[in-house]
Backbone bond lengths (Angstrom), bond angles and torsions (degrees), N, CA, C in turn:
res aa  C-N    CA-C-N  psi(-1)  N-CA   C-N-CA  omega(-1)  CA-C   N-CA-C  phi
1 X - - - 1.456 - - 1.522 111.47 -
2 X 1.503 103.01 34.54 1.525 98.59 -176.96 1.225 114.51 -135.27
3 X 1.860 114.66 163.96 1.632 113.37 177.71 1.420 97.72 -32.41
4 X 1.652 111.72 155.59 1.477 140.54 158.73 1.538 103.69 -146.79
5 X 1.549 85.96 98.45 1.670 106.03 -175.09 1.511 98.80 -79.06
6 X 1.150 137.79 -37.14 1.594 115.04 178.64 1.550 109.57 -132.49
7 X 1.497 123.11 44.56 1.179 132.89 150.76 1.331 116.23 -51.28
8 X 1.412 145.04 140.32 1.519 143.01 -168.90 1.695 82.19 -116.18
9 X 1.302 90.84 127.01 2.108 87.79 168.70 2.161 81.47 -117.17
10 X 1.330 95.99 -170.54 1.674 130.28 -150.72 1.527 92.53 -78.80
11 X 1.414 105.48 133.16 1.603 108.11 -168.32 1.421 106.06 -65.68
12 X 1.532 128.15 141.71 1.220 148.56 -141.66 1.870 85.19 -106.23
13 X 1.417 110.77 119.41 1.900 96.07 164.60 1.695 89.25 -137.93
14 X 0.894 128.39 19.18 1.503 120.25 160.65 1.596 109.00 -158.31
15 X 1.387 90.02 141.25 1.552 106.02 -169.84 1.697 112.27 -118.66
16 X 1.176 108.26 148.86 1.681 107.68 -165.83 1.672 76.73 -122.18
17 X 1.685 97.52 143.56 1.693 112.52 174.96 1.376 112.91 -125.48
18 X 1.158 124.99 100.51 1.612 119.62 -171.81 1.753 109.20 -97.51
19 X 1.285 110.61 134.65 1.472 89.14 -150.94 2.212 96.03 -124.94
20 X 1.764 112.44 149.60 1.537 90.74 -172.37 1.566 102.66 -80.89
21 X 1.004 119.89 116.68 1.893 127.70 176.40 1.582 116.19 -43.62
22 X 1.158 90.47 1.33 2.542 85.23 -169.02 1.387 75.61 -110.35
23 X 1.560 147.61 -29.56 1.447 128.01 -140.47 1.483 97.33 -105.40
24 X 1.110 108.92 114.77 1.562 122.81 157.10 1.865 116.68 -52.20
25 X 1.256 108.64 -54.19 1.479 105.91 161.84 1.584 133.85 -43.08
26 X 1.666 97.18 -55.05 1.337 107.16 169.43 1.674 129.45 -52.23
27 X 1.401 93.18 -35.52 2.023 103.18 -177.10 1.904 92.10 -80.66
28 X 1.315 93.49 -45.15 1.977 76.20 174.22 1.373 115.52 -67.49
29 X 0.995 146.13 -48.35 1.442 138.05 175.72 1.341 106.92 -58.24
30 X 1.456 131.49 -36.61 1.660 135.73 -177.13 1.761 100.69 -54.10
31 X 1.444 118.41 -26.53 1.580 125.28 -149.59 1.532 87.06 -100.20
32 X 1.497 117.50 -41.72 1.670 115.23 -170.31 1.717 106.37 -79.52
33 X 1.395 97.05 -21.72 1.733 96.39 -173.20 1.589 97.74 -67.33
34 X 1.599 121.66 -60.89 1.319 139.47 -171.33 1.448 99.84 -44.95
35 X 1.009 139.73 -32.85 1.455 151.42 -177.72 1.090 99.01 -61.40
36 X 1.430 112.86 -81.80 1.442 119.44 -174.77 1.194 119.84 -57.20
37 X 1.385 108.84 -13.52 2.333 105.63 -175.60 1.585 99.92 -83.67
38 X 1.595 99.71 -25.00 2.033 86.73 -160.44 1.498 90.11 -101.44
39 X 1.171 142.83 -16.88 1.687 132.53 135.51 1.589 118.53 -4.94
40 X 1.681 65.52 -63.41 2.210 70.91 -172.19 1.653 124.55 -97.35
41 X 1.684 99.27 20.49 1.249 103.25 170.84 1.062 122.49 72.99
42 X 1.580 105.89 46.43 1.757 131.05 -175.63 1.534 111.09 -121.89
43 X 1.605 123.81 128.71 1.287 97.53 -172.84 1.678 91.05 -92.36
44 X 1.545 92.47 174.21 2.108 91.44 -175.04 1.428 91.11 -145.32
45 X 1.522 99.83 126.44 1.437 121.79 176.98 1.379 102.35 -102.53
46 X 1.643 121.79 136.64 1.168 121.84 169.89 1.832 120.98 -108.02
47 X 1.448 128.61 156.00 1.327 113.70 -166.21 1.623 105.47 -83.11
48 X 1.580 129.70 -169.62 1.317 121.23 -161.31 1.989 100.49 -85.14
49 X 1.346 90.05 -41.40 1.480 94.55 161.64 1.071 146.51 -35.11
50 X 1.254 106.90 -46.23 1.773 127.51 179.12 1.649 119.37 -76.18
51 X 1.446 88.93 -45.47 1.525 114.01 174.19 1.801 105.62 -49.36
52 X 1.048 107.44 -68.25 1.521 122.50 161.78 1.438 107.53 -16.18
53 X 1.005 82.87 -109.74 1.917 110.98 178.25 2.030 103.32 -14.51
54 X 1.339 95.65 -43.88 1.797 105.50 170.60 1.458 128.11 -70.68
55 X 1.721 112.17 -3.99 1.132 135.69 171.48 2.010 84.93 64.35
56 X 1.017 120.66 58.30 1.359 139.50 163.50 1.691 136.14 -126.16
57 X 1.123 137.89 145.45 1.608 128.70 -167.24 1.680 107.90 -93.74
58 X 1.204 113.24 154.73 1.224 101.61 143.39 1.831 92.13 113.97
59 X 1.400 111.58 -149.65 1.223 117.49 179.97 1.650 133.52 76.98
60 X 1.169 140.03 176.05 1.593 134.69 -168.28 1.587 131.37 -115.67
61 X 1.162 127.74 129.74 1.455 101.94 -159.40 1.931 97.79 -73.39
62 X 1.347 99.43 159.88 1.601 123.65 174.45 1.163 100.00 -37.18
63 X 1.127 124.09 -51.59 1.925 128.70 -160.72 1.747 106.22 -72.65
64 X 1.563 96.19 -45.74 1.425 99.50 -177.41 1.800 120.41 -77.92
65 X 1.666 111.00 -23.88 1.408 105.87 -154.91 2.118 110.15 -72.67
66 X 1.179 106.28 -0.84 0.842 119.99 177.58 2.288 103.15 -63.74
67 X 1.136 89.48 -45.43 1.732 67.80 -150.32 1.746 106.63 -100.74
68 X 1.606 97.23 30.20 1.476 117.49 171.71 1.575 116.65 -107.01
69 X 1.140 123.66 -3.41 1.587 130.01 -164.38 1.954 91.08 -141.79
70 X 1.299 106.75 168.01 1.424 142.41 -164.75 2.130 96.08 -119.42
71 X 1.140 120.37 -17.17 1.289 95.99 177.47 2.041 79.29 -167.18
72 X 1.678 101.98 156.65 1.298 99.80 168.86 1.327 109.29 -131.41
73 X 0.944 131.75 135.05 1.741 147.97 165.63 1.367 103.83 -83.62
74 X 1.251 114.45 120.38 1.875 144.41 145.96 1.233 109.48 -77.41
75 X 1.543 106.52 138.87 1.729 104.39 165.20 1.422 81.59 -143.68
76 X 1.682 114.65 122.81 1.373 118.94 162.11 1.573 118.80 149.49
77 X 1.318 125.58 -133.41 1.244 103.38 163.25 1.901 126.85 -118.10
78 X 1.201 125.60 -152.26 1.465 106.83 -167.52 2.262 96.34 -64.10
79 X 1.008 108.23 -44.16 1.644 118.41 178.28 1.397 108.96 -32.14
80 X 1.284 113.77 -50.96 1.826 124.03 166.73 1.451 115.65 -59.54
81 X 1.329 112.50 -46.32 1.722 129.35 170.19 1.825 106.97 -53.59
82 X 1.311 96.30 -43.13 1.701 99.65 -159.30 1.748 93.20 -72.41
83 X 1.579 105.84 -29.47 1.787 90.44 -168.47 1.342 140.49 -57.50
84 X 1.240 89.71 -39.18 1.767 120.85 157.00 1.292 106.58 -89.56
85 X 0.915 158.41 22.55 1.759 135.40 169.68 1.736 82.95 -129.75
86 X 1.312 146.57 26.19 0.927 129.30 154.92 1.700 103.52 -128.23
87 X 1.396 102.10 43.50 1.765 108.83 176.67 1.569 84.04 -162.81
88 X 1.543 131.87 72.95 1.399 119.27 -177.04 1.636 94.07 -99.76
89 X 1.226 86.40 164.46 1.919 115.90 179.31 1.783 96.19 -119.85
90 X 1.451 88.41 150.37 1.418 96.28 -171.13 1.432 117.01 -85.92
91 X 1.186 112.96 131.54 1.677 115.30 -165.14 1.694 117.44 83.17
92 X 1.060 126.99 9.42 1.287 142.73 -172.71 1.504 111.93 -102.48
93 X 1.331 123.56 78.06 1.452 124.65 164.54 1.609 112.43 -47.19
94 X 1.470 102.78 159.04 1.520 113.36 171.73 1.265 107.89 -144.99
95 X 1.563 112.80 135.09 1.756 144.71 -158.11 1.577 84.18 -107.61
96 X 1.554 102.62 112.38 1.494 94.77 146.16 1.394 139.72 -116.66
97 X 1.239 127.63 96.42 1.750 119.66 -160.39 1.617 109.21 -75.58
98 X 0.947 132.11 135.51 1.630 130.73 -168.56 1.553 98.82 -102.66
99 X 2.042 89.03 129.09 1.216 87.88 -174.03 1.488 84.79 -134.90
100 X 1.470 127.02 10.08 1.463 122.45 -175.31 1.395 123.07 -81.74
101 X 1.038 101.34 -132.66 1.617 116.88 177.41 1.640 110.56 -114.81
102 X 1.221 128.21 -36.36 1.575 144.49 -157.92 1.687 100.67 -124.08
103 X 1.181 123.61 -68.74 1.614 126.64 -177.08 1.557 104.51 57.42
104 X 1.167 151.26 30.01 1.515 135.25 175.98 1.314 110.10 -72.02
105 X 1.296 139.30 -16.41 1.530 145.36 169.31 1.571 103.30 -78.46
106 X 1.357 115.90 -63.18 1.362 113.00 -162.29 1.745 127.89 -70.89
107 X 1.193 118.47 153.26 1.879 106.08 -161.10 1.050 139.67 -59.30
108 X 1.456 97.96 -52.49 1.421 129.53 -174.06 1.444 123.05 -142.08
109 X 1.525 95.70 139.39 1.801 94.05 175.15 1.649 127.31 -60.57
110 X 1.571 98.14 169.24 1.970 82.91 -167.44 1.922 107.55 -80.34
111 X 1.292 105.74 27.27 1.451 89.86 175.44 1.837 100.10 -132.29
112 X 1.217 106.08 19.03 1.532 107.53 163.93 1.415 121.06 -161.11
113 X 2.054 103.10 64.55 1.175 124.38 169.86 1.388 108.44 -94.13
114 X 1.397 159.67 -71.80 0.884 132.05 119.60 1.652 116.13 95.22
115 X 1.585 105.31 -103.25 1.813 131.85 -161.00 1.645 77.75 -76.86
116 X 1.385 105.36 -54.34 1.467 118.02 -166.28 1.656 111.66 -42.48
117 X 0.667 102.55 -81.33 1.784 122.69 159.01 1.322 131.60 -11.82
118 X 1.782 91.78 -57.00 1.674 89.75 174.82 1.642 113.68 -107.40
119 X 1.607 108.27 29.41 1.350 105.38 -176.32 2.165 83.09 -109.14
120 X 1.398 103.32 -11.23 1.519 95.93 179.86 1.908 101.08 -99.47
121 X 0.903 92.58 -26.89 2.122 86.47 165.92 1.792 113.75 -61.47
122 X 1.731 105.47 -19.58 1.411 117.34 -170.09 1.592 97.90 -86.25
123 X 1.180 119.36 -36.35 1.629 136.42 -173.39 1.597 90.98 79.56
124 X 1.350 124.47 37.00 1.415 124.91 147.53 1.446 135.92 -102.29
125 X 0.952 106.81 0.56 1.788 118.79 160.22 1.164 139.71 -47.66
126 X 1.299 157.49 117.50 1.042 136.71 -140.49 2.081 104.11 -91.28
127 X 1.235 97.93 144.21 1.562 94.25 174.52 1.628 118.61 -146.02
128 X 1.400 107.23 155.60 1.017 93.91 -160.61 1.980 112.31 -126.31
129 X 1.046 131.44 172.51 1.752 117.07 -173.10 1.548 90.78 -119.30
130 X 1.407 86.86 125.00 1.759 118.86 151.78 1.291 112.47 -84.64
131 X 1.572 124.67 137.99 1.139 137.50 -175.18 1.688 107.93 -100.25
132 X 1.055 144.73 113.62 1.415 145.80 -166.55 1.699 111.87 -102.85
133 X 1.398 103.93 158.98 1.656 94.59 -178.28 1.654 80.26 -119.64
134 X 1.574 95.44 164.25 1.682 112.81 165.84 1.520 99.11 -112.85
135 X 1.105 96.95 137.09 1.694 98.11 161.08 1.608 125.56 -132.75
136 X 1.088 92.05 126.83 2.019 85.73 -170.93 1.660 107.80 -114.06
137 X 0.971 96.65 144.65 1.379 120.45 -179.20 1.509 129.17 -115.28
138 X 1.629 108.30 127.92 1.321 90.23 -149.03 1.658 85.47 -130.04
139 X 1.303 126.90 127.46 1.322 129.95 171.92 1.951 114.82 -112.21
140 X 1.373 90.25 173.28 1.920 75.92 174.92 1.989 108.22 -101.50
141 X 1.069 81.30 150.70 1.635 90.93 -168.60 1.633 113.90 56.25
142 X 0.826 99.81 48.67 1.631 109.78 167.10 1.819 99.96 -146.43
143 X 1.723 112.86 164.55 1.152 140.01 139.90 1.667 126.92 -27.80
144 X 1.297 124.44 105.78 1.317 109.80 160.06 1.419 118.73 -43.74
145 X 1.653 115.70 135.96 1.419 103.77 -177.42 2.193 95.25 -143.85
146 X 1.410 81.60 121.37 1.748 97.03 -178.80 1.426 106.03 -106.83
147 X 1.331 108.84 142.84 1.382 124.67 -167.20 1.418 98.37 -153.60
148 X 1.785 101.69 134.73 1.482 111.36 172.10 1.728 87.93 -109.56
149 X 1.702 72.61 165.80 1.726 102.28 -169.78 1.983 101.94 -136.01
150 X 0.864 112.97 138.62 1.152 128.91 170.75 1.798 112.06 -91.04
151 X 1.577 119.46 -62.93 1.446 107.71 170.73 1.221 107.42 -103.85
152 X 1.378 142.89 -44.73 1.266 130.28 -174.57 1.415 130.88 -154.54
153 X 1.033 136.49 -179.12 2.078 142.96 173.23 1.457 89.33 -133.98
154 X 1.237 109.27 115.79 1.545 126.03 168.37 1.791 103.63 -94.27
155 X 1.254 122.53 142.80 1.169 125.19 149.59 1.576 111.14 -126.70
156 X 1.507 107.23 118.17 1.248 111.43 -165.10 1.886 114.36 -137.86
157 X 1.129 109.16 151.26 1.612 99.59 169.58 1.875 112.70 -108.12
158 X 1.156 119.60 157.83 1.084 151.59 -159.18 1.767 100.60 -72.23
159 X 1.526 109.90 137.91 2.103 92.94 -177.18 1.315 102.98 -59.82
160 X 1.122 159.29 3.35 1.276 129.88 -155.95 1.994 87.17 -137.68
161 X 1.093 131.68 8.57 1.047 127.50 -175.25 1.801 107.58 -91.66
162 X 1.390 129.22 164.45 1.271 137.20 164.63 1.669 111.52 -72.58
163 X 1.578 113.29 148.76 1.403 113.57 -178.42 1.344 125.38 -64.11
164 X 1.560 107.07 125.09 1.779 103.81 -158.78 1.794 104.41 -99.78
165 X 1.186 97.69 150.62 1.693 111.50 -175.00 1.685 96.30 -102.02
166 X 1.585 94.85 128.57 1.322 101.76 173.64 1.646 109.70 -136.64
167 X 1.921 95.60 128.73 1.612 93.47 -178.20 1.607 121.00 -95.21
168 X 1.062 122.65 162.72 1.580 118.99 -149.46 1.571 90.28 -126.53
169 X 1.258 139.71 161.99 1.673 149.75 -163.57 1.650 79.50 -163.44
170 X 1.594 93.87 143.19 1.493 108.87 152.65 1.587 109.49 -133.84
171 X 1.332 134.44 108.21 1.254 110.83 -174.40 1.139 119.69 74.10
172 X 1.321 131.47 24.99 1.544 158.57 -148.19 2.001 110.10 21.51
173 X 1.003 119.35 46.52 1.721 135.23 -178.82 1.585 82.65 -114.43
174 X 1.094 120.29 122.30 2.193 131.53 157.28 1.315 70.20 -67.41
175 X 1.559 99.06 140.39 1.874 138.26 156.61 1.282 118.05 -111.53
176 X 1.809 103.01 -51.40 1.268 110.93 -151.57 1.338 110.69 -127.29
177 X 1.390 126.67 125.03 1.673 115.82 164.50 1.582 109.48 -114.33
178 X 1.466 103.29 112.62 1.542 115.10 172.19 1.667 110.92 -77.29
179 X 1.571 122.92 127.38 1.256 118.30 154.47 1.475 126.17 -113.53
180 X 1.060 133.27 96.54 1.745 118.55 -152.24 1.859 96.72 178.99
181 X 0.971 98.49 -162.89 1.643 97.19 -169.16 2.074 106.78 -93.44
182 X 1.600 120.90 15.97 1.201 111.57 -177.31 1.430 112.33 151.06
183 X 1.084 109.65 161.37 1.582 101.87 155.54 1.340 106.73 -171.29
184 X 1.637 107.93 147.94 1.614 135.41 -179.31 0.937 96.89 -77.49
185 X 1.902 104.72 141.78 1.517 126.46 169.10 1.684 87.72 -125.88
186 X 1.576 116.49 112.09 1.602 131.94 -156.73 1.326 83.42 -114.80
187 X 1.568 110.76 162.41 1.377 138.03 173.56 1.774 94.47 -113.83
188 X 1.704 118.96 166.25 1.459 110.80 -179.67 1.519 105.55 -66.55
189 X 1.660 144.08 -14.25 1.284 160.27 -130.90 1.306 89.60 -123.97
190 X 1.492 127.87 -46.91 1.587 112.60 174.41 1.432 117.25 -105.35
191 X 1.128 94.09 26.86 2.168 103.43 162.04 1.078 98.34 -71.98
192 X 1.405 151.70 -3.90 1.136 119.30 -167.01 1.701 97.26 -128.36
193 X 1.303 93.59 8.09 1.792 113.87 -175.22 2.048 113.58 -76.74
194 X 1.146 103.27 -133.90 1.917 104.38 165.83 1.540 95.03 -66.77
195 X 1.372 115.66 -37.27 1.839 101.06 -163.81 1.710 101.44 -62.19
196 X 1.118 125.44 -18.16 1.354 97.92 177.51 1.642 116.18 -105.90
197 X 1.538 112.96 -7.83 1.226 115.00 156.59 1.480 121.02 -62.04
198 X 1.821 133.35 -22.80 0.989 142.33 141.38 1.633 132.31 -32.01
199 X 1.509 110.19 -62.40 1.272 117.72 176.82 1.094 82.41 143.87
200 X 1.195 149.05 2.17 1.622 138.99 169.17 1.792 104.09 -57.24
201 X 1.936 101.22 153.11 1.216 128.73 152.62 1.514 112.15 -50.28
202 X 1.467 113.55 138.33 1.141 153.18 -172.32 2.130 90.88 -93.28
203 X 0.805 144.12 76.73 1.520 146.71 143.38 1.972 122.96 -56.50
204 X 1.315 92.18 131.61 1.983 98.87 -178.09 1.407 82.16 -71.06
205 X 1.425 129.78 121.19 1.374 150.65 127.00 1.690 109.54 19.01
206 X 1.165 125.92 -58.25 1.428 124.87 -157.85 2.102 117.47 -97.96
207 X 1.736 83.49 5.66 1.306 90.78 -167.29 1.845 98.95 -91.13
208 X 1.643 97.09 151.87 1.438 94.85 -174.99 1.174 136.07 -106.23
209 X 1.536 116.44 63.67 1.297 147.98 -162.76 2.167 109.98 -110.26
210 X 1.188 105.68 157.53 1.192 126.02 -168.80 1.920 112.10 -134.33
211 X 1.666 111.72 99.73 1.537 107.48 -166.35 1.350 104.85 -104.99
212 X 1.760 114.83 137.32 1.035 118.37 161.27 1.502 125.74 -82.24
213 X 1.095 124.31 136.69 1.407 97.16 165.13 1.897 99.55 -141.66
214 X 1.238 93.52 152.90 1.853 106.81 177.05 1.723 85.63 -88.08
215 X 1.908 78.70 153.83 1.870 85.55 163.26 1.711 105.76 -124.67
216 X 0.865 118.53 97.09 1.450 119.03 168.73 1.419 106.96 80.86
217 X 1.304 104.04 73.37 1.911 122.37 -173.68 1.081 89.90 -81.40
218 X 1.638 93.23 150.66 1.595 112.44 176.46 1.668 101.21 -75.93
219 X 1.515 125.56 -53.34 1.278 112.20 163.13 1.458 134.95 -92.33
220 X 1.469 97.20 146.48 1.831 95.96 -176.22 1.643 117.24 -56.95
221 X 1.202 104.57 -20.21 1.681 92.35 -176.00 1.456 132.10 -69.43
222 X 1.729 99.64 -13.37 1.470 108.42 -179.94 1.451 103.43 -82.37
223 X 1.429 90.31 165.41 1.949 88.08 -156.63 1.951 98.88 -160.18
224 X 1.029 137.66 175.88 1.292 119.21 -133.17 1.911 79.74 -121.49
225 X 1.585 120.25 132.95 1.658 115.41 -174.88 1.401 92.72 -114.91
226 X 1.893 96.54 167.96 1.338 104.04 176.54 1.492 93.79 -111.74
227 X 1.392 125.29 171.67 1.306 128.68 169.42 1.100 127.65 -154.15
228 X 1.576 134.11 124.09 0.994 111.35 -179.03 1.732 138.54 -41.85
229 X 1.963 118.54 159.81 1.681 92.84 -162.00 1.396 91.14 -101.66
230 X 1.445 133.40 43.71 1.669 141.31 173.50 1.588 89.69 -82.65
231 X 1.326 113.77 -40.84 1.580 109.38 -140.35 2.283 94.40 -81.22
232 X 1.288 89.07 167.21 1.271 114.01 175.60 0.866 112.39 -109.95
233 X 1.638 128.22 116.47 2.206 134.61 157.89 1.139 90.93 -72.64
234 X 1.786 73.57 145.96 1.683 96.48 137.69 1.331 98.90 -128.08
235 X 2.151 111.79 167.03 1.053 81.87 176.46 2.005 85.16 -169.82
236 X 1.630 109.01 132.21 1.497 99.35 -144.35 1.382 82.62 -161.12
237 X 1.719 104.88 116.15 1.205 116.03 166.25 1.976 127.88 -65.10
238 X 1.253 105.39 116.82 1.487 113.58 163.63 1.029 130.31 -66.00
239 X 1.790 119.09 141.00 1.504 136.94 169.34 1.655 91.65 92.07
240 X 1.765 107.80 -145.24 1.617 116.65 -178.22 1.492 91.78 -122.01
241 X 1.619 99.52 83.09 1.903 98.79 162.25 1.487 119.55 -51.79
242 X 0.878 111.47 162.65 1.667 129.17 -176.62 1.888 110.49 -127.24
243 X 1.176 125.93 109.56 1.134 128.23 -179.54 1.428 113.41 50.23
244 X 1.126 125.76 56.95 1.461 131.49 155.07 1.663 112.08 -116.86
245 X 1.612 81.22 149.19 1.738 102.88 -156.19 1.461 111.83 -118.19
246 X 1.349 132.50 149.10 1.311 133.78 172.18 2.065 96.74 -108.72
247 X 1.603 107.70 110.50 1.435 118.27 -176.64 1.660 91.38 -100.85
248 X 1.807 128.18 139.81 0.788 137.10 -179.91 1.639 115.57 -123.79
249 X 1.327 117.39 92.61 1.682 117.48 -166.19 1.758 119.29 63.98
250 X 2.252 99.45 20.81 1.465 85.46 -174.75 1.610 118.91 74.24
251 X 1.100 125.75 -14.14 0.952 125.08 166.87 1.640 149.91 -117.03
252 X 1.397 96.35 -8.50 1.428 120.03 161.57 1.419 115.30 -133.23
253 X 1.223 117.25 158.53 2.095 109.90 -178.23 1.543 87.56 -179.71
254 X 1.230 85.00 178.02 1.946 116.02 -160.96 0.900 113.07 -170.74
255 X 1.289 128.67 147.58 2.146 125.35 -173.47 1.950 81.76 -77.51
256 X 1.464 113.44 -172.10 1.127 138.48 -138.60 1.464 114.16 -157.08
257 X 1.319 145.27 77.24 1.541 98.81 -167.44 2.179 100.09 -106.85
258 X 1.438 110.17 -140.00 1.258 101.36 -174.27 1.733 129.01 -105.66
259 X 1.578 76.77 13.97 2.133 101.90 175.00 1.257 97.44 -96.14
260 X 1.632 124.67 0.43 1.321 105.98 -164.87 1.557 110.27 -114.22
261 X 1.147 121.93 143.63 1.644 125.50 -173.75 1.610 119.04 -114.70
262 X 1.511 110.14 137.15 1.675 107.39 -157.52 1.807 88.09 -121.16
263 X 1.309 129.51 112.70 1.590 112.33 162.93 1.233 106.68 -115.61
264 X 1.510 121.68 127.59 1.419 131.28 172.06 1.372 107.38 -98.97
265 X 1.094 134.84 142.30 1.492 154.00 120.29 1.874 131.88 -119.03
266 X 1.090 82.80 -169.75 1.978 87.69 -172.10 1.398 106.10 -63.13
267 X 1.217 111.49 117.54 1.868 102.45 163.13 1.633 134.19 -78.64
268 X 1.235 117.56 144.14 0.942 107.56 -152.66 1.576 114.49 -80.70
269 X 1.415 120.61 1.62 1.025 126.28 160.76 1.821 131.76 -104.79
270 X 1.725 122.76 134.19 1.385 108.51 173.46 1.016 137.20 -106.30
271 X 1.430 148.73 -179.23 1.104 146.47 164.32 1.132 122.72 -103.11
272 X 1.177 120.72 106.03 2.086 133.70 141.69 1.129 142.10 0.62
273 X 1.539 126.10 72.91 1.546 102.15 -166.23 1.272 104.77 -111.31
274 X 1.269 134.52 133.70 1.104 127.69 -175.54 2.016 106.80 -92.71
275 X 1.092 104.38 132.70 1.480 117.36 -166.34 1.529 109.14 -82.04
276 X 1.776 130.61 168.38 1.210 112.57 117.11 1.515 153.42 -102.45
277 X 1.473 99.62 158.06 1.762 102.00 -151.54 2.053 85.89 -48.54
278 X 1.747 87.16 164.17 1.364 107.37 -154.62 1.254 126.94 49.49
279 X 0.699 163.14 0.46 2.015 151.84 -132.20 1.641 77.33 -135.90
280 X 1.435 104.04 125.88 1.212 126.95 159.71 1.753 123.00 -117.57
281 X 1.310 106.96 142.16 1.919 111.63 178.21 1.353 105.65 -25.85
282 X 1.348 136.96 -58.86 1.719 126.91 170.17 1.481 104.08 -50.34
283 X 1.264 137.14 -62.87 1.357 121.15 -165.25 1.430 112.47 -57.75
284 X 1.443 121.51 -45.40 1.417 130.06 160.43 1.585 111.31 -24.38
285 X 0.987 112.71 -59.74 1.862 142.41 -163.42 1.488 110.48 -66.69
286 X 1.827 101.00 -45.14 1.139 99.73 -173.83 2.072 107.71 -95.51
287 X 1.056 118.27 -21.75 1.332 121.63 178.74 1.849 114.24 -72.27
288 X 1.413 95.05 -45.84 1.792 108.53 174.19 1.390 114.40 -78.75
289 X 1.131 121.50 -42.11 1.421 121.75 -166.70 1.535 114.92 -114.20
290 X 1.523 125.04 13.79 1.524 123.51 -155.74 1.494 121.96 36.70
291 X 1.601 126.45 31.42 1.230 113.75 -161.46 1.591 108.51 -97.41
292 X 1.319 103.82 149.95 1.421 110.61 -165.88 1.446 133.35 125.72
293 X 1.250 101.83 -44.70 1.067 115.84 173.68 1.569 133.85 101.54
294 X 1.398 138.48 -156.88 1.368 112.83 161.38 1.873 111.63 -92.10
295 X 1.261 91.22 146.48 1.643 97.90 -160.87 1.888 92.57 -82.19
296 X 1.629 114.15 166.49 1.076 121.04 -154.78 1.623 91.35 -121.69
């Protein structure tokens, strides 16, 4: 589950470009990248989104563009990264060039994609495995509906709602009763996401752990756990909540009520990130987050 700085993966001849739609930068660099891929005799698929945004037809949805291409290019920020890396295809690395505001997922800046690029057309790039959770959701008279997550499953209530009680299963044994406004079920990849804007642990990315964290407990004693990612949640709001939501990577959600049942565990599939050479989780840590401190 670790960097492989000179692993050769399967020669790359089509490239998927998922591009962020508000960024003017990003669609210009999307136009210079495409340049340079079909140069070198790469075909480049773009998603339906991007295509759009280019006042162009055609293109692949986010979920699908994954398992049509050999490598995928991001231009934008980790939110662009998360769309596709939470619909991965197997053997399918993902390039992220940072074009956001935050970028701690994505590789490289937009003026030294490049070396990066064609050391991943070489399948010599270094890359690394994200561990993903599935979470399914099960209501009455509805569809089972499973969803992977890359950093997290929020269960949360709404500002204007009353403080919601949430019960916790490990392995179907109740452990935990949360009373407070929510709580994150984090992957080690989104420790560094809301779970650590919470008060959550900071976890090295590749380790295979599962974090709880409360958000604003009614009592001080609850406190944020790690767990192994063998184990199975449950996890099922008490009484008649009022506007509480199940948020999935921030990017998808649905109210919640207390007929309804959420079980997370490890999914059995991961996601690809392709790194840059040298840059290790501390350098990450210490460039994004000032962490560390002043060096001696």
């Amino acid at each position: 589950m670790s960097t492989r700085p000179k692993a050769r993966r399967r020669p790359v001849r089509r490239v998927g470009l998922v591009t962020r739609t508000t960024s003017g930068e990003a669609i210009h660099i999307t136009r210079r990248l495409e340049a340079w891929l079909r140069k070198r005799g790469v075909e480049v698929l773009h998603d339906a989104e991007s295509m759009g945004a280019r006042s162009a037809m055609g293109g692949l949805p986010r979920a699908e563009i994954g398992r049509h291409v050999d490598l995928l290019v991001t231009l934008g920020g980790d939110g662009t990264l998360l769309s596709v890396a939470r619909h991965p295809a197997p053997g399918v690395p993902i390039l992220g060039i940072d074009i956001g505001t935050f970028g701690y997922l994505t590789a490289c800046p937009p003026d030294a994609w490049e070396p990066l690029l064609a050391d991943a057309l070489a399948g010599t790039a270094p890359v690394e495995t994200r561990r993903l959770l599935s979470v399914d959701v099960v209501e009455p008279g509805r569809p089972r509906r499973r969803i992977r997550v890359v950093n997290d499953a929020v269960i949360g209530k709404s500002a204007l709602s009353r403080i919601a009680t949430i019960r916790v299963e490990v392995d179907g044994r109740q452990v935990l009763r949360y009373r407070g406004d929510g709580v994150i079920v984090s992957t080690p990849t989104g420790s560094t996401a809301y779970n650590l804007s919470a008060g959550g642990p900071i976890l090295a990315p590749t380790m295979p752990a599962i974090i709880l964290t409360p958000i604003c407990p009614h009592t001080l004693s609850l406190r944020p756990m790690v767990l192994s990612d063998h184990v199975t949640l449950g996890l099922a709001v008490e009484g008649e909540p009022s506007d509480v939501y199940l948020t999935l990577d921030g990017q998808e959600g649905f109210p919640i009520g207390s007929s309804t049942r959420v079980r997370i565990a490890r999914a059995r599939e991961t996601a690809l990130l392709v790194r840059a050479p040298g840059s290790t989780f501390f350098d990450v840590l210490a460039k994004k987050l000032s962490f560390g401190g002043e060096k001696g």
